[in-house]
C-alpha positions as CSV (number, residue, x, y, z in Angstrom):
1,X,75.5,20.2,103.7
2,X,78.8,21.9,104.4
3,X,81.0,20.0,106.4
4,X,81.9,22.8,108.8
5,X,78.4,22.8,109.3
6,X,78.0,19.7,111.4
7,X,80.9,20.0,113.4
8,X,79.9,20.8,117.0
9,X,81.2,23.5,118.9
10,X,82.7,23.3,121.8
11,X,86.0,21.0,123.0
12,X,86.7,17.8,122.7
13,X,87.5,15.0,125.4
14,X,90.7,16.6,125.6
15,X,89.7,19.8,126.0
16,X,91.0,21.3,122.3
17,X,88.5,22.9,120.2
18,X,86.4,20.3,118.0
19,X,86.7,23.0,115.1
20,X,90.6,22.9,115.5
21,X,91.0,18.8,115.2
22,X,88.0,18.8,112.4
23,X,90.3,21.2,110.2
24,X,93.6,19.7,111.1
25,X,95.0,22.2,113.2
26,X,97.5,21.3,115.8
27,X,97.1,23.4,119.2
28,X,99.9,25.7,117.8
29,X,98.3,26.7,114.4
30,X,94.8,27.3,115.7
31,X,96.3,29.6,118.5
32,X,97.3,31.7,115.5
33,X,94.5,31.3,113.3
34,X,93.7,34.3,110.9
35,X,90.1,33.9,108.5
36,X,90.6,35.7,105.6
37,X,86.8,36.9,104.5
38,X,85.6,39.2,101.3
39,X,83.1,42.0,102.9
40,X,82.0,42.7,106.6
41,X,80.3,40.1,108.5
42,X,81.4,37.0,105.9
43,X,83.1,35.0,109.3
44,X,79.7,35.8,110.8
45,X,77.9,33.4,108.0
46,X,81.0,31.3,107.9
47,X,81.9,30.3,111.1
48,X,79.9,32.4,113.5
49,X,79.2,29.7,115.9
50,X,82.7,28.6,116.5
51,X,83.7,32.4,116.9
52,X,84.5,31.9,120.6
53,X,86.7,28.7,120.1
54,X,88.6,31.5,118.2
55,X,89.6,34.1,120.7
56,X,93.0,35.1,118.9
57,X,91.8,35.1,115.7
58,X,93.0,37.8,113.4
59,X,90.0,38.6,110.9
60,X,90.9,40.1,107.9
61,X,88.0,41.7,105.8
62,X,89.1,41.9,102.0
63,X,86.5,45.1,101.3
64,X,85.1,48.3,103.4
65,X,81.7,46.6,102.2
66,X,80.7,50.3,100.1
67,X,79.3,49.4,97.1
68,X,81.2,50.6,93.5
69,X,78.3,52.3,92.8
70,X,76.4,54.2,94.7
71,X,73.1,54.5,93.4
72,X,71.5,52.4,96.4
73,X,73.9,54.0,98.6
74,X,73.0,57.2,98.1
75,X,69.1,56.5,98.0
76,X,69.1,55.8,101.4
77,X,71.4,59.0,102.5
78,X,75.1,57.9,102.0
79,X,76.8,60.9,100.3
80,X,80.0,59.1,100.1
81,X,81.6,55.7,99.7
82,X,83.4,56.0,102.9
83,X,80.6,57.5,104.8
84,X,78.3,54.4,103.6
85,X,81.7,51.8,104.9
């Protein structure tokens, strides 16, 4: 099993984010924290349950999700890349 998954979320005794000290993260870095994901909904899967120990956390999605082609896409009604994104 993952290590992130067994990490509990909430604080700890001191009140800083158990995510935060299980990572490394002084107070400083995890206000600033920035999870770098490939398609839509990745930091769901990934670290969904600690999503509100992250308030200020820039997510950056490397792809729109639209598949290269659109053969599925356009089965279910997608005329476009952009329109399927």
């Amino acid at each position: 099993m993952p290590r992130a998954a067994r990490i509990r979320t909430g604080a700890d005794e001191t009140g800083f984010p158990t995510l935060a000290r299980a990572l490394g993260l002084s107070d400083a870095d995890f206000r600033r924290a920035m999870l770098v994901v490939a398609h839509p909904d990745d930091e769901t899967i990934g670290v969904g349950g600690h999503l509100e120990e992250l308030p200020g956390a820039l997510i950056v999605q490397a792809t729109d999700g639209a598949p290269r082609d659109m053969a599925d896409a356009s089965r279910y009604g997608f005329g476009s890349r952009e329109a399927y994104a």
